[in-house]
N, C-alpha and C positions, 0 to 999 in steps of 0.2 A: 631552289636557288633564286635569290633576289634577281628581280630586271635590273639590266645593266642600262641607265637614262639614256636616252635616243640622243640627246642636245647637247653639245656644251652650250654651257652660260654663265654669261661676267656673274662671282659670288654665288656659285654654283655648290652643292654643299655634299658631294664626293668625297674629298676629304673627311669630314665633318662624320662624315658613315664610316669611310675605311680606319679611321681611329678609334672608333665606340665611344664618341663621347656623346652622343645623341642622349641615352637611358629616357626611353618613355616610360609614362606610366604603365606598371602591369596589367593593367585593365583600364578599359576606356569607351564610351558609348561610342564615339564618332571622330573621327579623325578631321581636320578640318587647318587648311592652308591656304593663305592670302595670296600670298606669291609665290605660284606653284614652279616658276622658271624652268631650271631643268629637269624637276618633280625626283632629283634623288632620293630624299628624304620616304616622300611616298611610295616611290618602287621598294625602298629596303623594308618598310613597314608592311605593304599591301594590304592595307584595311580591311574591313568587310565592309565599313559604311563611310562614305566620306561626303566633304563638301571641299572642290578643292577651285581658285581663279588664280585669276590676271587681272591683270588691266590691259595686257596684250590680246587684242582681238585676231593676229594671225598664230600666235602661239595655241590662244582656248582651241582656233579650230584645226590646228594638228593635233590638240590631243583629243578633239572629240571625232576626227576621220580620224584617228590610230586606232581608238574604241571601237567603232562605228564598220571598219570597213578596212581591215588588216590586210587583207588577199590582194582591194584593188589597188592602196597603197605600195604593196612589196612592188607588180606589176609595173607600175608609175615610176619605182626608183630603181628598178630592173633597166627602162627605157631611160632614163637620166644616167645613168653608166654606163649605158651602149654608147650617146652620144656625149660625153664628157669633154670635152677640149673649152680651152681660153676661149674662144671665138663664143662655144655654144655658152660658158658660166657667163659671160656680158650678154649675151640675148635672153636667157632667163630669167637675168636682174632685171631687166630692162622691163620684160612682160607683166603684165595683168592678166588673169585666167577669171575665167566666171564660175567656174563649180567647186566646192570644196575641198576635194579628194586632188585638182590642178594645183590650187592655192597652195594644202597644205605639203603635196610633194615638192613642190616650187623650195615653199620655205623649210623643209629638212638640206635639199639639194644643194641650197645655198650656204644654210649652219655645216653643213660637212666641209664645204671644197671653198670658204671664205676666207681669209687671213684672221688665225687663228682663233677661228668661230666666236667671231664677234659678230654680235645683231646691235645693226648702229641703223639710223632713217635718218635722212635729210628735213629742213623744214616740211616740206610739202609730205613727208611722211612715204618715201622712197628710198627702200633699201641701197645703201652708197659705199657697203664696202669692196674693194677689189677683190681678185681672185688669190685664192694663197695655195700654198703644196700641195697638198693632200687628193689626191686622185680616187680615195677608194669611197665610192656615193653608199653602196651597202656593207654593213661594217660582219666582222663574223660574232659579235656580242649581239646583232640585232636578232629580238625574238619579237615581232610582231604581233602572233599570236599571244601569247604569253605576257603583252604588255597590255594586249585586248582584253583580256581576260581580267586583270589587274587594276583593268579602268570601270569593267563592265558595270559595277552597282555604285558610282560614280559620279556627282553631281558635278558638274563640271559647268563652271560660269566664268561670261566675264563681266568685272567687276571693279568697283573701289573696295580695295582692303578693310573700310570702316561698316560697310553693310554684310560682309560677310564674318568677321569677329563679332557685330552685335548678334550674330545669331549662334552664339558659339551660348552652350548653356552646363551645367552641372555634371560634371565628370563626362564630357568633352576633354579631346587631346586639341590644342592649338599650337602649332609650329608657324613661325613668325621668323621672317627673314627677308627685310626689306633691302632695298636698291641703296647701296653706301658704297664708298671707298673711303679709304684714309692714306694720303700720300704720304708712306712712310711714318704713317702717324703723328702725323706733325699738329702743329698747332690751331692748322686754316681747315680745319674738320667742316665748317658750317657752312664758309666761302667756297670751298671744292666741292661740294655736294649738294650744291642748291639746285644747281640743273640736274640731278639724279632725283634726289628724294628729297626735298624743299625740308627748314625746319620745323615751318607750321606742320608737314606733314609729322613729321620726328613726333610732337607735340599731339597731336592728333590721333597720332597710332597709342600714344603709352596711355592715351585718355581710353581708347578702346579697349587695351588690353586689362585694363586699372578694371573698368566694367565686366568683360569677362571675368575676371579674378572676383568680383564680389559675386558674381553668378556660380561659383566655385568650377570652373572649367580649369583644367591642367594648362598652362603655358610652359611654353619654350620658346624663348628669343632669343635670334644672335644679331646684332651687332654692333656698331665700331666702338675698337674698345680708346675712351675717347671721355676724357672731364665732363664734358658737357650729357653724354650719355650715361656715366654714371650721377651724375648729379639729378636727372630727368627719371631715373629709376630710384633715385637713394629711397629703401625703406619698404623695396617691393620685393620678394623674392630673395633669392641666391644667387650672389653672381661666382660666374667663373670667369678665370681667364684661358681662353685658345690660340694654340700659338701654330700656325701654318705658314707656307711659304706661299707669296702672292703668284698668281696667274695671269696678273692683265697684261704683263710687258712679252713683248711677243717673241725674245729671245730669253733661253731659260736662264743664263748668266743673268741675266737682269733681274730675277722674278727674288724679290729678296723674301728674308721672315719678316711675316707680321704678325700681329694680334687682331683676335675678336675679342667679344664681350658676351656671352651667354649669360641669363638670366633664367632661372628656374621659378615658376611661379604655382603653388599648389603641391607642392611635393611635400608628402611626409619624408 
């Protein structure tokens, strides 16, 4: 049985698995993801060899204490469910811990019992969202062990997405799934996402992926399915269209259908 992902997270790619529209290649040297977020995609796969980052340095080191040190993380969120209440979720926002294994229970503690497991930072780079429903810190899908085990041969860095695609080489899998939204799909695709994922980056990544693909490494990219993203692809690949319903509004009436854009790149 696949792990069931520890996190939610904005453009999280759950979905994306429980519909089977993922199809990797049948065979592949090395599994390898830029933005490993809520690492769905890699639990359903469970590689044997991977390279997988962030750019989030409190996310890399939850999933290298999840690897690393399964026993004394259950322990850690054993004690985060004894004390659970409003009072303690604003004093564990509030702390800074010094050892890894504090850190990265801190920040699972938080992704559970936040309003609607949203990982937002202030300037100063300080977790600032309130407390939302959700009481229960350990879930019964959590298998620790099992997600250890799934990490263990593992590279796990943090990183900018362009130094880990350039290492992506000749029958490589690459899964590609950067930080976008499109409100509603509208037209201000580039003005609403500039503080997500800037266009130079947009620009930046398809120059990467362009170099991968002439190294003949498999890609798979999702998203926003968006003029300007298909324009920046025309000529690369196969595209699809995915049509799921959005998660970011925090009441499920609101969460309407949208589209992605998948791109297949290297596929016979």
């Amino acid at each position: 049985m696949p792990i069931i992902p520890f996190l939610k997270w904005a453009g999280g790619k759950r979905w994306l698995i429980s519909q089977d529209q993922l199809k990797p290649p049948a065979t592949y040297q090395r599994f390898i993801e830029p933005f490993l977020g809520g690492a769905a995609v890699y639990f359903q796969l469970s590689p044997e060899t991977s390279l997988i980052s962030d750019i989030s340095p409190e996310l890399i080191e939850f999933y290298r204490v999840l690897r690393d040190s399964p026993n004394d993380l259950i322990r850690a969120m054993e004690s985060h469910q004894r004390e659970h209440s409003k009072e303690y979720y604003y004093i564990q926002r509030s702390t800074n811990y010094d050892t890894p294994l504090e850190r990265a229970a801190r920040f699972l503690y938080l992704n559970r019992t936040c309003w609607n497991g949203l990982y937002r930072v202030n300037r100063n780079g300080e977790f600032n969202v309130p407390i939302g429903t959700k009481n229960k810190v350990i879930l019964d899908t959590d298998d620790f062990f099992g997600a250890a085990a799934a990490l263990k041969n593992s590279e796990i860095r943090c990183s900018d997405f362009e130094n880990i695609i350039d290492e992506a080489n000749q029958d490589d899998f690459v899964f590609v799934d950067p930080p976008y939204t499109v409100k509603h799909n509208n037209n201000n695709f580039i003005k609403y996402n500039e503080s997500i994922f800037s266009w130079a980056d947009q620009v930046r990544l398809y120059e990467a992926i362009a170099r991968a693909a002439n190294r003949g490494s498999h890609i798979v990219i999702c998203n926003a399915d968006h003029k300007s993203i298909h324009d920046l692809y025309s000529g690369i690949g196969e595209y699809r269209q995915l049509s799921r319903h959005s998660v970011l509004a925090g009441r499920a009436d609101k969460r309407k259908k949208t589209t992605e854009a998948m791109y297949r790149i290297n596929f016979n």
